[in-house]
Each structure stands twice: as structure tokens, then as C-alpha cells.
C-alpha positions in Angstrom: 14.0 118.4 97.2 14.4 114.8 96.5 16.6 113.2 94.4 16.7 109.9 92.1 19.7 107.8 91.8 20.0 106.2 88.5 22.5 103.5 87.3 24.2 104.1 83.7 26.7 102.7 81.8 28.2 104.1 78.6 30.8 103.4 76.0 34.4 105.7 76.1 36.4 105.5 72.6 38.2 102.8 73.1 34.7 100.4 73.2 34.9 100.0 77.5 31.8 100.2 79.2 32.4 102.7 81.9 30.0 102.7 85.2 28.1 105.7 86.3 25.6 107.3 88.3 23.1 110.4 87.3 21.5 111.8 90.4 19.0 114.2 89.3 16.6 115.9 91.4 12.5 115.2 91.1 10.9 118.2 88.8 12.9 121.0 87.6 16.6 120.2 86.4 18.5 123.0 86.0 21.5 122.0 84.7 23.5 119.0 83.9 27.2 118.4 85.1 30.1 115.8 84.9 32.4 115.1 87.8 35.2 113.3 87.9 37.1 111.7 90.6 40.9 112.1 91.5 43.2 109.7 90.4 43.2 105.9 91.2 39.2 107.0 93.4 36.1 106.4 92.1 32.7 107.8 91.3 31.6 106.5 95.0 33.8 108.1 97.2 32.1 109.4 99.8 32.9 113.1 99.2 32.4 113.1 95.9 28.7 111.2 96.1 27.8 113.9 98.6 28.4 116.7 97.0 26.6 115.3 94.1 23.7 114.6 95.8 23.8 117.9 97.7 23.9 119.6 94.0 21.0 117.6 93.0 19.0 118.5 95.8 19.4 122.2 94.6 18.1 121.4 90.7 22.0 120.4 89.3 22.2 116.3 87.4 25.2 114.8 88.0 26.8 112.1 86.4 29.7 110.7 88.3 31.6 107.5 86.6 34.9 105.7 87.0 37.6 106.1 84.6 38.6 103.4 82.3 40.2 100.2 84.6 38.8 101.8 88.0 35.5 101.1 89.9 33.0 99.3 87.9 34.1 100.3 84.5 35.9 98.5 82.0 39.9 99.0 81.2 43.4 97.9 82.4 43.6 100.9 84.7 48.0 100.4 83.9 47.1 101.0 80.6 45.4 104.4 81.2 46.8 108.0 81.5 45.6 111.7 81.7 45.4 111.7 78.7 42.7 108.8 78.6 40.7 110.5 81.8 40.2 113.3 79.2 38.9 111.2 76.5 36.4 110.0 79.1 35.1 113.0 80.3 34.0 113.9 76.2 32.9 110.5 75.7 30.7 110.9 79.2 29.6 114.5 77.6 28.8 113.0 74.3 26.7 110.1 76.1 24.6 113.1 78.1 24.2 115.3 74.9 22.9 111.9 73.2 20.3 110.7 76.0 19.4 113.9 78.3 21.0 117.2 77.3 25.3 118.4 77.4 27.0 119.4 80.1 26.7 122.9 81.1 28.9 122.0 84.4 32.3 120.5 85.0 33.5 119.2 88.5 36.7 117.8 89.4 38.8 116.7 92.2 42.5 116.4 92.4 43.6 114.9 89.1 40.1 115.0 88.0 40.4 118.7 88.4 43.1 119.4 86.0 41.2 117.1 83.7 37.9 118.8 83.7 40.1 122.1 83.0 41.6 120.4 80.0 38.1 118.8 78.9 36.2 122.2 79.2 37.4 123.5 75.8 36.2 120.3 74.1 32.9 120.5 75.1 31.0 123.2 73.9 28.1 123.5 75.7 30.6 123.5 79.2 29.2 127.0 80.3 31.5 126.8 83.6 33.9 124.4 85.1 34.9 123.8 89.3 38.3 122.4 90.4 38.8 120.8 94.1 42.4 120.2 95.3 43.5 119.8 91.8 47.4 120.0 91.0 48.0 123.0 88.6 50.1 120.7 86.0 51.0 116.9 85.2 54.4 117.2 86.6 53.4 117.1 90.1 52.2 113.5 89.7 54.9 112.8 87.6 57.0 113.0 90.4 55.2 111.6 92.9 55.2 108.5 90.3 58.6 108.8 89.9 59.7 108.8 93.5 57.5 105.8 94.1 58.1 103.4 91.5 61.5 103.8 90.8 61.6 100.6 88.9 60.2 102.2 85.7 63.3 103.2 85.0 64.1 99.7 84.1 60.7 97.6 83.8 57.9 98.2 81.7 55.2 98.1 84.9 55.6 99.0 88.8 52.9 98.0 91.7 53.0 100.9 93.8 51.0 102.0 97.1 48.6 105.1 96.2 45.3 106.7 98.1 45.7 103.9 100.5 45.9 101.0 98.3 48.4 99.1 95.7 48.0 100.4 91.6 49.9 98.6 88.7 50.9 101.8 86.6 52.9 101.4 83.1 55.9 103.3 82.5 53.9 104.6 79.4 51.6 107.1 81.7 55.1 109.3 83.1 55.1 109.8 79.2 52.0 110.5 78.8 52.1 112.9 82.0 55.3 115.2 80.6 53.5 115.7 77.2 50.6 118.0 78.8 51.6 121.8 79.2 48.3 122.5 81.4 50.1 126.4 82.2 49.9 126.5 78.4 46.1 125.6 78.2 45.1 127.9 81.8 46.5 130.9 79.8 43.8 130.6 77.2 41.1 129.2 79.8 37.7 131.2 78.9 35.4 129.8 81.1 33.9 130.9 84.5 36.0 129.4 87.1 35.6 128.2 90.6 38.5 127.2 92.6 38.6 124.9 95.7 41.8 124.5 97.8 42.6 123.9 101.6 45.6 125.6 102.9 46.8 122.5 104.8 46.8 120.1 101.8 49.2 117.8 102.6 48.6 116.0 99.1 48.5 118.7 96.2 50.0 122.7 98.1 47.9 125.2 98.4 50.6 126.8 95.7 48.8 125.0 92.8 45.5 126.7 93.6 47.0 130.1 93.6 49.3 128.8 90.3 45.5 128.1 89.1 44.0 131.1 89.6 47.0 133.7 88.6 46.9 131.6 85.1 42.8 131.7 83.9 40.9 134.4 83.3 38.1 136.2 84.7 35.3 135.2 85.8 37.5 133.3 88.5 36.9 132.8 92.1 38.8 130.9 94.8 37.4 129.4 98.2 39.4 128.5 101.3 38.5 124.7 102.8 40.3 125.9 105.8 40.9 122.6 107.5 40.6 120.0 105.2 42.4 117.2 103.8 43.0 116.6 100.6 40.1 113.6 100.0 37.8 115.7 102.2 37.3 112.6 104.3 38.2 114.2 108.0 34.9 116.6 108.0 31.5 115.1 106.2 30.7 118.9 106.4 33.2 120.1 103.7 31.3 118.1 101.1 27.8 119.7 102.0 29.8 123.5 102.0 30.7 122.7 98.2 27.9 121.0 96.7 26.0 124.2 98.1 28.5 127.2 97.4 28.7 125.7 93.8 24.9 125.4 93.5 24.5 129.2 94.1 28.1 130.3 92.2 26.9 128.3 89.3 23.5 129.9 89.2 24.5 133.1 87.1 25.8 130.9 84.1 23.0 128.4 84.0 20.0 130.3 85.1 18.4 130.7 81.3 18.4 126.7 80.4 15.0 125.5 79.8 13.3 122.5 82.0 13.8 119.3 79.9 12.2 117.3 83.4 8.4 118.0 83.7 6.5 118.4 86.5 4.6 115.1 87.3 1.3 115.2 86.8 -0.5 115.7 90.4 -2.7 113.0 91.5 -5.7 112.7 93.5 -6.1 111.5 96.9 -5.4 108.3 97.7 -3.7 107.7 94.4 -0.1 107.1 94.2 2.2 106.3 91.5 5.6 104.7 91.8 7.7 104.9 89.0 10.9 103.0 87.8 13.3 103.7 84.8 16.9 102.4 85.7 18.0 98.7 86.3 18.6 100.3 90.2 16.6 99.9 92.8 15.5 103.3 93.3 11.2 104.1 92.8 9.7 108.0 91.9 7.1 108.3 94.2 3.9 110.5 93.0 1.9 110.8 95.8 -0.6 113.6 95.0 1.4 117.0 94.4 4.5 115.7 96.2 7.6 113.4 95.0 9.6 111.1 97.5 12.7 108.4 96.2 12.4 105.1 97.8 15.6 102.8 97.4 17.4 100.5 99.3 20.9 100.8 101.6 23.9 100.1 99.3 24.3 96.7 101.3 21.2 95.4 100.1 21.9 96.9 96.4 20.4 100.3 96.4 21.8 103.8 96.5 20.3 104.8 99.6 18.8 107.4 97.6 15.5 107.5 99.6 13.6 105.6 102.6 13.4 101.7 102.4 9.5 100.9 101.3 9.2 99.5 105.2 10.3 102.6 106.3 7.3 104.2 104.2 5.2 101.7 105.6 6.5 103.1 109.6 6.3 106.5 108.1 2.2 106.2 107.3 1.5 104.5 110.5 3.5 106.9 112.7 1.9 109.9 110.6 -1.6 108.9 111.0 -1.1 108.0 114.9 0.1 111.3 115.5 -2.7 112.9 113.7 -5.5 111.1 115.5 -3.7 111.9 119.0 -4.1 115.7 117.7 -7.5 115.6 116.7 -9.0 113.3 120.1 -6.6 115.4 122.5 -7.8 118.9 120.4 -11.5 117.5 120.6 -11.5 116.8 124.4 -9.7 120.0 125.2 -6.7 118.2 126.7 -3.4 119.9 127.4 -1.4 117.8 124.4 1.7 119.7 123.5 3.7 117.6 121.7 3.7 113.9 120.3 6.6 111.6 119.1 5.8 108.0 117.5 8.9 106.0 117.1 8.3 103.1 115.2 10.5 99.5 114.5 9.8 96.8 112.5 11.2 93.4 112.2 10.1 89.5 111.4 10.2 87.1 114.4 9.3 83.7 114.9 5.6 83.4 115.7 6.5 80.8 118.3 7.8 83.8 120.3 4.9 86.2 119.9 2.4 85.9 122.6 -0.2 87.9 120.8 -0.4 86.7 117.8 -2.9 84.0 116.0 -0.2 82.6 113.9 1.7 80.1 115.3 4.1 78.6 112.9 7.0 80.2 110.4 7.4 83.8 111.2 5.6 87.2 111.7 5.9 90.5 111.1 6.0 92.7 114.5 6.0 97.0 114.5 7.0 98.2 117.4 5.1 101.7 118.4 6.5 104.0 120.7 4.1 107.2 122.2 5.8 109.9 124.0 3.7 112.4 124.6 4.6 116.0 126.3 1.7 117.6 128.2 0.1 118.0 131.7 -2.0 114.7 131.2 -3.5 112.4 133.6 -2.3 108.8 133.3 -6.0 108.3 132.6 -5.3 110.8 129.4 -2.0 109.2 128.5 -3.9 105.5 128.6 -6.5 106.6 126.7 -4.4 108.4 124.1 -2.6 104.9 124.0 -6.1 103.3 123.2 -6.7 105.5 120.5 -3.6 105.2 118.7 -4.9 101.8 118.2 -8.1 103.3 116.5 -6.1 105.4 113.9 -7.2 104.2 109.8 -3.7 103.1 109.3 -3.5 101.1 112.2 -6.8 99.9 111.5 -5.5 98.7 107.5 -3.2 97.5 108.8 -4.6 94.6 111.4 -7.9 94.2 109.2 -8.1 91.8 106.3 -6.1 93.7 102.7 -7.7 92.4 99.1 -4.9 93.7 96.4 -6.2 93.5 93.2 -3.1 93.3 90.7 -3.6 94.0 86.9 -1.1 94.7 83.6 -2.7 97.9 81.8 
């Protein structure tokens, strides 16, 4: 399934505008969720966009944001606490109950996983609720804090190196930290509960998942991450095993929502529709009964949510080759078995293309590669390379192209 990656920004209590992403997938949605990100990350770590993604492949929105002061969103991050990453998450669930539908799925990592377990009971539609490595209380960063910025004893502020780069942290947020009794909360924890923990967490001990899951109440479950770290950046593979063991845990508590994304209506051939709602880059692509995501890489601004629109462009020409060197070989009884088009593209100075009429500014040139498996003459194999030539596509593509443009 594909997906669309849409940029959002919303408004927490305190009147910051906090940046976001909602992947959702093309047709059915199942389910919306929140996720939030462990303390001093954001919403595009790695991890954390990949198993969103993964869960939107399988029918689940996400909306990933940064916490007030982090990322993109507004906030003196020193001025922040737990107790603000809480307020967030509602404010987040408030802006999806306002503009799609409420969470029915919480997802948090490290901090962010305490959080979500202390947001769940303020959100009433939260059906269930999935912690990764997160710390079983407040006190354990507390302490880590404390150990680090010593200074806060005596000054106000501290600059301090955490996740692999420098925070300024106030000494307001150890306060804030030593008010929450999160064992007090987990004792009257209701909701289904999925627990994710590696053994060799070197960041938050595997003692805090079990600490977790002694604590809530049934329905609870707990899954070993074997050998990874604690910002599940060593294996890409650990993401792609949560996104896809939460997808199928989660089914049983979502599985009677209703549909609020349609189906698109199907189109007839030769008809495509490309459809854009968000200030990103991304494009819905209706394309008879089937739905593709075209975007951008994230260097050039997009999401990389989809292939590039040249890449679509590769993608019809390499398609329709390979058909017409099935049908000619199929037609002339040939021994064909298998064909491959790899296709490039790229803009060079005309100057330097021998083939082409244009001789000034620049060009563009595609590449196309044949390698074809078979017991062929080199007879065959030249001819087959003559006929790619002859496929409609390739034919479009070199012929004169009228585009009519009009506003309806």
C-alpha cells in the first residue's frame, strides 16, 4: 500500500505552533495514532519515521510532531518539562479529533513512552497505547539530569551534552520531573498495552520494562528487541519488526472503526488524476483503479514519500519497452525468458551530444539499458534492441507533445 506524507502544523496550549507529519495510507484508514519521540529527538528520527510509515502502509495515520522548543516547532525547549510533552500529546489529539477523527492509538519512545502512558487517560477515544524503551518513572531522568548538570544546584540553567548533542535545560524541569508518580498512574492503567524493550539497553534497563508490565493491567504484552540499542539506530530492521507487530497487535482493538478515507473514484484508461492537499510536495496519484505517492528526496524538500515524477517518467518508458519485447519475442516464437530495462536520466549540455538536433543550452538524455536472458541470436538481441525503439512511449516521447492546459 502506498502512503501520503502530509505536512501539519498545530497550536499546543501555550499558543506554539508545533510541526508535524500525518502519514496516512491511500484508501482505507483504519485507525489514527500519535507518536511521540523520546526526549530532546524529534518527529524525524529515522526510527521513528519508519515505523510510522511501515504502520501506514498497513491502514494505521500517524501523526508524528516535535515537542514544544524541539525540531520545527515553536518553544524554548529549557523552558519545557514532562509535564509540557503531556500537554502536547492532548493538544496534538484535540487537533486530530478537530480536522480527521481522535486517536484510537498511542506510540511512544523512551520519554515519549512514559508520556503517552500518562496521556492515555486524557484522551478518551485512546483505545490502546505502545511503549518503546520507555523509563518506567521520571526519576530515572532525573538523575541522569542531575549527574550531568551538576550546576543546577546553583544556577538557574545548565548546557549539557544529551542524545549526542548540547541542550540548555532549566533547573525548573528536575522539579517538574519529581512531581509525577508514574507507579501511581500504571496501577490504575486500563488500556490494552504493548510493551517494547531490548535486553541490552544500555540507555533505559531492561528493569523498567518489566517494572512496566508487573504495574498495568491486562490486556498487556511485552516483546524482546533482542539486540538493539536504545534509539534503534544499529539495525534499520528493528523499526520495520515494530511498525508491523503493532499493526497486527493493534488490530483487535481497532478493527470496528468505520472508513472516514474513501476509495477514489476509478478512472478510465488513459486518465490520471494527481491530487494535492498539503503545502508538501507530495502528489495522490489516481491512475485508473490504482494509487501511487509521488514526492521529492528530503534534500530537495520532499518526504521521499513516493518516486520523483522523472522517476515516473523512467518507470512508463521502461514498462512499455519491456512489454513490446514480450509481445514481438512471444509473436516470433523466440526463446525470451526474461527482460530487465534499467533506465537513467539526466540534462547535459547539447554541445556534447552527438545525436541530438539541438545544439545550444542543454538537453535531456535517458539512458536505456536491455538485458535480456534467453538462447537468442545476436540477430534476435539486435533486433529486440530495434524494437524497443518502436515501443508507444518511446515513440511520445521523441515525437512532437501538444499539452493543452486549462483551469476548470
Amino acid at each position: 500500500m502506498t502512503i501520503k506524507t502530509e505536512r501539519i502544523e498545530f497550536t499546543n496550549s501555550e499558543g506554539h505552533r508545533l510541526s508535524a507529519r500525518l502519514e496516512t495510507p491511500h484508501g482505507e484508514v483504519k485507525a489514527f495514532a500519535l507518536f511521540a519521540h523520546c526526549f530532546t529527538c524529534s518527529k524525524d528520527l529515522k526510527p521513528i519515521r519508519r515505523i510510522s510509515r511501515h504502520l501506514a502502509e498497513e491502514g494505521i495515520a500517524v501523526l508524528r510532531f516535535d515537542f514544544t522548543g524541539l525540531g520545527e516547532s515553536e518553544g524554548d525547549f529549557s523552558r519545557t518539562g514532562f509535564s509540557s510533552n503531556v500537554t502536547d500529546l492532548v493538544s496534538a489529539a484535540d487537533f486530530l479529533r478537530e480536522n480527521y477523527e481522535p486517536p484510537k492509538l498511542l506510540i511512544g519512545h523512551s520519554l515519549g513512552g512514559t508520556a503517552v502512558l500518562v496521556a492515555a487517560p486524557l484522551i478518551e477515544e485512546v483505545r490502546a497505547v505502545a511503549t518503546i524503551a520507555a523509563p518506567s518513572d521520571t526519576e530515572h531522568l532525573h538523575n541522569i539530569l542531575v549527574e550531568r548538570a551538576p550546576s543546577l544546584k546553583e544556577e538557574e540553567t545548565a548546557e549539557i551534552n544529551l542524545g549526542g548533542g548540547k541542550v540548555k535545560i532549566h533547573r525548573d524541569l528536575l522539579a517538574d520531573l519529581s512531581e509525577h508518580n508514574i507507579h501511581e498512574k500504571l496501577s490504575h492503567f486500563k488500556k490494552p498495552l504493548i510493551i517494547f524493550h531490548s535486553p541490552v539497553d544500555n540507555v533505559v534497563g531492561i528493569e523498567h520494562a518489566k517494572r512496566i508490565f508487573e504495574m498495568a493491567s491486562h490486556p498487556k504484552s511485552f516483546v524482546s528487541l533482542d539486540e538493539a540499542d536504545h534509539l534503534l539506530l544499529k539495525n534499520d530492521n528493528d523499526a520495520r519488526f515494530i511498525g508491523s507487530t503493532i499493526a497486527g497487535w493493534v488490530e483487535r482493538y481497532i478493527g470496528d472503526l468505520p472508513n472516514r478515507v474513501p476509495e477514489p473514484v476509478k478512472l478510465k484508461p488513459g486518465n490520471v488524476l494527481v491530487e494535492s492537499k498539503t503545502s508538501g510536495l507530495a502528489q495522490r496519484v489516481t491512475a485508473g483503479s490504482h494509487r501511487l505517492t509521488a514526492d521529492e528526496p528530503e534534500d530537495l524538500g520532499g518526504n521521499d514519500s513516493g518516486p520523483t515524477p522523472y522517476d515516473f517518467l523512467l518507470t512508463s518508458l521502461g514498462a512499455c519497452t519491456g512489454m513490446t519485447l514480450r509481445m514481438y519475442a512471444d509473436r516470433k516464437g523466440w526463446p525470451m525468458r526474461e527482460v530487465k530495462v534499467r533506465l537513467s536520466h539526466e540534462k547535459v549540455h547539447a554541445e556534447d551530444c552527438e545525436e541530438c538536433e539541438t545544439k545550444e543550452g542543454k538537453v535531456d538524455r535517458i539512458e536505456r539499458i536491455l538485458e535480456i536472458a534467453g538462447d537468442l541470436t545476436e540477430e534476435q538481441r539486435a533486433r529486440l534492441v530495434e524494437i524497443a525503439d518502436r515501443c508507444p512511449v518511446s515513440r511520445s516521447l521523441k515525437s512532437e507533445i501538444v499539452i493543452q492546459t486549462r483551469m476548470e
